[in-house]
N, C-alpha and C positions, 0 to 999 in steps of 0.2 A: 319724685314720682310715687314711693312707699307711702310717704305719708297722703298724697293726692287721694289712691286705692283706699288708703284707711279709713279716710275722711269717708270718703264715696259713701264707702262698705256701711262703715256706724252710721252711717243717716239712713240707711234701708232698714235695717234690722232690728229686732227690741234687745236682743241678747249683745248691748254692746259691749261687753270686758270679755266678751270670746272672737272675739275677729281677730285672727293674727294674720299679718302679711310678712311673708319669708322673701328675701332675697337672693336668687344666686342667678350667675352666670354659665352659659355655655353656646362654645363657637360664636362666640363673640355677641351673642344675643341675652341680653338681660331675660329673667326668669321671673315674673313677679308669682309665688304661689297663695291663692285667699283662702282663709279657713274662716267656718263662720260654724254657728248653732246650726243643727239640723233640721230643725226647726222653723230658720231663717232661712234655710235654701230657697224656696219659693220665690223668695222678696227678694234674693241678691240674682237669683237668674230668671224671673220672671215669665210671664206667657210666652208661651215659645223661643225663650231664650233671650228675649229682646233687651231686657233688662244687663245680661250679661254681656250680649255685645254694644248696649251702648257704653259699658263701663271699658271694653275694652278697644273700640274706640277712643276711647277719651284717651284714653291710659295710651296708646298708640299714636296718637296724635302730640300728645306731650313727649313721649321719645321721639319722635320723629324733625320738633320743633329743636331737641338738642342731638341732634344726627346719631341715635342709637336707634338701634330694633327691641322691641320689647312684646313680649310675651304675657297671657295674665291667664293661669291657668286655678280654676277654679272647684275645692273639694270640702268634703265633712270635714 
């Protein structure tokens, strides 16, 4: 699924050697955190946001297809 996010992330953005996607857990829900160019914020969370929640849909939909809960929480 990191790599899924990552993929996502560098097909939005121009600044792609700055997207890092972190991993951690907590109460048993995967964490995914996306960092991108400030830059690119606009393009990774888009017009009203739509853009970020179709990614976290996606992202959501693939934990959910390997029975985890997953998270995708999105910063500078």
């Amino acid at each position: 699924m990191k790599e899924l996010l990552l993929f996502i992330a560098q097909s939005l953005v121009n600044n792609k050697d700055e997207v890092i996607v972190t991993e951690s857990e907590r109460d048993g829900v995967i964490i995914y955190t996306l960092s991108v160019h400030e830059s690119d914020m606009g393009k990774v969370i888009g017009k009203q946001g739509k853009i970020a929640k179709a990614i976290r849909t996606i992202i959501k939909a693939q934990g959910a297809k390997l029975g985890k809960k997953v998270l995708v929480e999105i910063v500078q």
